[in-house]
C-alpha atoms as a printed R data frame, in Angstrom:
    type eleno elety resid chain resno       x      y       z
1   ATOM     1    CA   UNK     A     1   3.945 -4.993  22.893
2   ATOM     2    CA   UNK     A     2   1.946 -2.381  23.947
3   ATOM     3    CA   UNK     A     3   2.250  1.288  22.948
4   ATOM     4    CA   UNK     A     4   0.319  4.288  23.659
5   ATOM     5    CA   UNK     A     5  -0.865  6.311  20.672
6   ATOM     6    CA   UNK     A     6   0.064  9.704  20.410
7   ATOM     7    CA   UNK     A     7  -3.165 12.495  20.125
8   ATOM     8    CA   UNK     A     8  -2.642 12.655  16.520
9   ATOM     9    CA   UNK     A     9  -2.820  8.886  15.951
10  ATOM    10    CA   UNK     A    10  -6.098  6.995  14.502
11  ATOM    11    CA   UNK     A    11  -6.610  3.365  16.295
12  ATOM    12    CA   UNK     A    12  -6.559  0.741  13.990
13  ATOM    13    CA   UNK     A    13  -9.854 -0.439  14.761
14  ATOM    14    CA   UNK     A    14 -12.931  0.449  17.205
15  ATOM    15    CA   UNK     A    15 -16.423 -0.212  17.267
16  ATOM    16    CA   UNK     A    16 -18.021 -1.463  14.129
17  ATOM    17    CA   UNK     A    17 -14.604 -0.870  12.147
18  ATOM    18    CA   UNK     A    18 -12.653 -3.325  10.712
19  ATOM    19    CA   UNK     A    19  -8.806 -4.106  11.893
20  ATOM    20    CA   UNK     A    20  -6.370 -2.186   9.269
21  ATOM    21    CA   UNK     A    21  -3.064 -3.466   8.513
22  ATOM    22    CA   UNK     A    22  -1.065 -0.217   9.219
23  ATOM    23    CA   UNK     A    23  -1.545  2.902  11.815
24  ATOM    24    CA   UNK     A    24  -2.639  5.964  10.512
25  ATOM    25    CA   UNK     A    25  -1.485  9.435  11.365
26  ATOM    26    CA   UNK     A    26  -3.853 12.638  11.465
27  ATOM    27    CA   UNK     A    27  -1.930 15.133   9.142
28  ATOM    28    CA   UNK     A    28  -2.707 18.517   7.049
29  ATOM    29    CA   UNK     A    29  -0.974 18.159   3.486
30  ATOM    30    CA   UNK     A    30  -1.065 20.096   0.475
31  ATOM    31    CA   UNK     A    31  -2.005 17.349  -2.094
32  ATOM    32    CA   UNK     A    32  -2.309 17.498  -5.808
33  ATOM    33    CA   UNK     A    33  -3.992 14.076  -7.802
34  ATOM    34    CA   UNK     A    34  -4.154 13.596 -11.179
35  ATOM    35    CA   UNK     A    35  -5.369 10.768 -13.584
36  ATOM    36    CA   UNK     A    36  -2.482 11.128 -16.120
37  ATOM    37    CA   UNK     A    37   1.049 10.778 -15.371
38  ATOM    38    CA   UNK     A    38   1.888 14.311 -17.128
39  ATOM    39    CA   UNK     A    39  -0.041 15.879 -14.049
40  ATOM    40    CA   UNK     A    40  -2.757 17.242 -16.909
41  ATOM    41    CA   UNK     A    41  -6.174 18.283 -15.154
42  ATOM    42    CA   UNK     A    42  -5.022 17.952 -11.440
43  ATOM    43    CA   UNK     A    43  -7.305 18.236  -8.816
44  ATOM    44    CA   UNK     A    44  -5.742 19.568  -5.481
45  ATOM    45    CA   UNK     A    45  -6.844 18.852  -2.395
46  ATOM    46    CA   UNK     A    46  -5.641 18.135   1.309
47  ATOM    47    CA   UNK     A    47  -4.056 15.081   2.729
48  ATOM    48    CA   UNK     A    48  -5.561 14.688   6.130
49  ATOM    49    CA   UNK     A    49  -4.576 11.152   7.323
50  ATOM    50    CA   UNK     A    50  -1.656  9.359   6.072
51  ATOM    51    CA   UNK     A    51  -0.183  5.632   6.963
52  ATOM    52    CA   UNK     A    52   2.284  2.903   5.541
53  ATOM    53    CA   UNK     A    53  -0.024  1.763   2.971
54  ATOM    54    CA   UNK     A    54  -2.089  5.140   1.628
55  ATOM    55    CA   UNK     A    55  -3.535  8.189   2.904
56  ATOM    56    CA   UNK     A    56  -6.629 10.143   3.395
57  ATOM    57    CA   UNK     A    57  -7.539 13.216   1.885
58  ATOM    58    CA   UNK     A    58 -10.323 15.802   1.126
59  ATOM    59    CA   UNK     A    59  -9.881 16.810  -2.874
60  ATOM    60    CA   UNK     A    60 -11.975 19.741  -4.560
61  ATOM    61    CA   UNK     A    61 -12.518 18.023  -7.061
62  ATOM    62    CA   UNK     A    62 -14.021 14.316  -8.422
63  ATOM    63    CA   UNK     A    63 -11.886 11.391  -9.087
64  ATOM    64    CA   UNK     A    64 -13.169  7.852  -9.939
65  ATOM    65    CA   UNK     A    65 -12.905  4.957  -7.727
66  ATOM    66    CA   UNK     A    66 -10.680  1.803  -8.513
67  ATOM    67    CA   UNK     A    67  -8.372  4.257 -10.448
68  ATOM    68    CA   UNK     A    68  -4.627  4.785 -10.695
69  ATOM    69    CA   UNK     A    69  -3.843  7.930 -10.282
70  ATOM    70    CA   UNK     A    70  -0.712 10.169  -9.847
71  ATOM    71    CA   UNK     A    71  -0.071 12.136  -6.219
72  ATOM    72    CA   UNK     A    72   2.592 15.264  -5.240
73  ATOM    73    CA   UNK     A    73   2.739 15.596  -1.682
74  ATOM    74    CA   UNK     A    74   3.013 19.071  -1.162
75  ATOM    75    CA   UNK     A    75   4.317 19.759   2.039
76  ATOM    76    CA   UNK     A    76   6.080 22.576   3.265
77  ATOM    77    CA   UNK     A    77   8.786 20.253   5.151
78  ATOM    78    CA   UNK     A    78   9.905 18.464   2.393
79  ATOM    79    CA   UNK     A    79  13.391 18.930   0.240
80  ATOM    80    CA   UNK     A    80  11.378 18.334  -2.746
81  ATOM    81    CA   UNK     A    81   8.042 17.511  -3.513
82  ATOM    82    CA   UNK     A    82   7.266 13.591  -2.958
83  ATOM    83    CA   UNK     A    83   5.615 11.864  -6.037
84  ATOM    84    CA   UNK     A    84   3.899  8.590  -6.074
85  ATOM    85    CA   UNK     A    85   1.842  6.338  -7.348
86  ATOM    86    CA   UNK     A    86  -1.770  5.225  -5.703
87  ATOM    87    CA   UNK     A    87  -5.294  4.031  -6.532
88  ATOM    88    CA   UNK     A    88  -8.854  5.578  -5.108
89  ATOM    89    CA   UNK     A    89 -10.005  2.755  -3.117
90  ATOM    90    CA   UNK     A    90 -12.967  4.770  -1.900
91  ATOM    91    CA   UNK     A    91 -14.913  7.891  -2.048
92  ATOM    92    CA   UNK     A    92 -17.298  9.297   0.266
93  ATOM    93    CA   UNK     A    93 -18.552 12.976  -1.293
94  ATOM    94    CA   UNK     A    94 -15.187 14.925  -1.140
95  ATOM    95    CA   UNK     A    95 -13.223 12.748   1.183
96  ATOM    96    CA   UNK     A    96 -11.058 10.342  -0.230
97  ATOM    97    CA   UNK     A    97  -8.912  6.721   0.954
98  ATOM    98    CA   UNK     A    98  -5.817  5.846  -1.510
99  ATOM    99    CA   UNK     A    99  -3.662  2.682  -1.370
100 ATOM   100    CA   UNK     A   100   0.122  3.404  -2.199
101 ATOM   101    CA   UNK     A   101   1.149  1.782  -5.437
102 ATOM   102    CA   UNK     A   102   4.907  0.633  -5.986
103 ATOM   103    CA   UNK     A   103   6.576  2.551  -3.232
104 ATOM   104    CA   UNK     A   104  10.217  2.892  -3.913
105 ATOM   105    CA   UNK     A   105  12.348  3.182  -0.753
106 ATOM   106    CA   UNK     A   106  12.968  6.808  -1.212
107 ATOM   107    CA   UNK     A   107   9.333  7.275  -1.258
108 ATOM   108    CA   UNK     A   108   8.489  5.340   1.468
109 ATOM   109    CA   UNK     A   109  11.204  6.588   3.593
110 ATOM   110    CA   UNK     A   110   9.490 10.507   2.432
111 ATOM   111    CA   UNK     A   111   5.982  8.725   3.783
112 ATOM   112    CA   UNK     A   112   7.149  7.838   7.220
113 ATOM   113    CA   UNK     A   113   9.080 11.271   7.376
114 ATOM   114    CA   UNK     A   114   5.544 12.573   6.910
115 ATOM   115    CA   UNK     A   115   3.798 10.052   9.449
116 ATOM   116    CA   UNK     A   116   6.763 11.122  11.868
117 ATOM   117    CA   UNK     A   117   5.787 14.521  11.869
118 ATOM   118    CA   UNK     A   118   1.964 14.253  12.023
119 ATOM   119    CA   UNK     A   119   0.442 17.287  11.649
120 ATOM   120    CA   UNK     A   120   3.848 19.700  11.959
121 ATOM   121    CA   UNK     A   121   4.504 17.962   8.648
């Protein structure tokens, strides 16, 4: 089936890119990543893109790649903050891809609230 994307979608492939396994969604999310699960030394960023299977985001800070580390959604919209799990699967200067971890269906159900909304979220 055939769908038109909405302006605040990203095509899952184009020119010299790769096909990716889930749409992503052009968002603007107060983000805080850590390396620890006690949230010790966060570096806070914003999530700019976000999808089934990880999110985007552009952090003030450094994080190494192939690295679990610890995320709190920060959005406005939420009841309460969403916490997950994800790992830095690349790095380019500031801007950042992670790859969910472990979703639970609460938190995956709090991910596609914030893919619903886009960038209201």
């Amino acid at each position: 089936m055939n769908r038109t994307l909405m302006l605040n979608e990203i095509p899952n492939q184009g020119p010299g890119r790769p096909m990716r396994r889930f749409l992503r969604r052009k968002v603007d999310v107060r983000v805080r990543v850590s390396a620890d699960a006690q949230g010790g030394n966060p570096v806070h960023g914003r999530c700019t893109t976000v999808g089934e299977g990880g999110f985007g985001a552009v952090l003030t800070g450094e994080l190494p790649e192939h690295r679990q580390v610890y995320v709190e959604f920060r959005a406005g919209k939420l009841e309460d903050n969403l916490r997950v799990i994800a790992e830095v699967r690349q790095k380019r200067g500031f801007q950042y891809g992670f790859k969910f971890l472990a979703l639970t269906r609460e938190q995956r159900k709090s991910v596609m609230a914030i893919f619903a909304r886009g960038l209201n979220a």
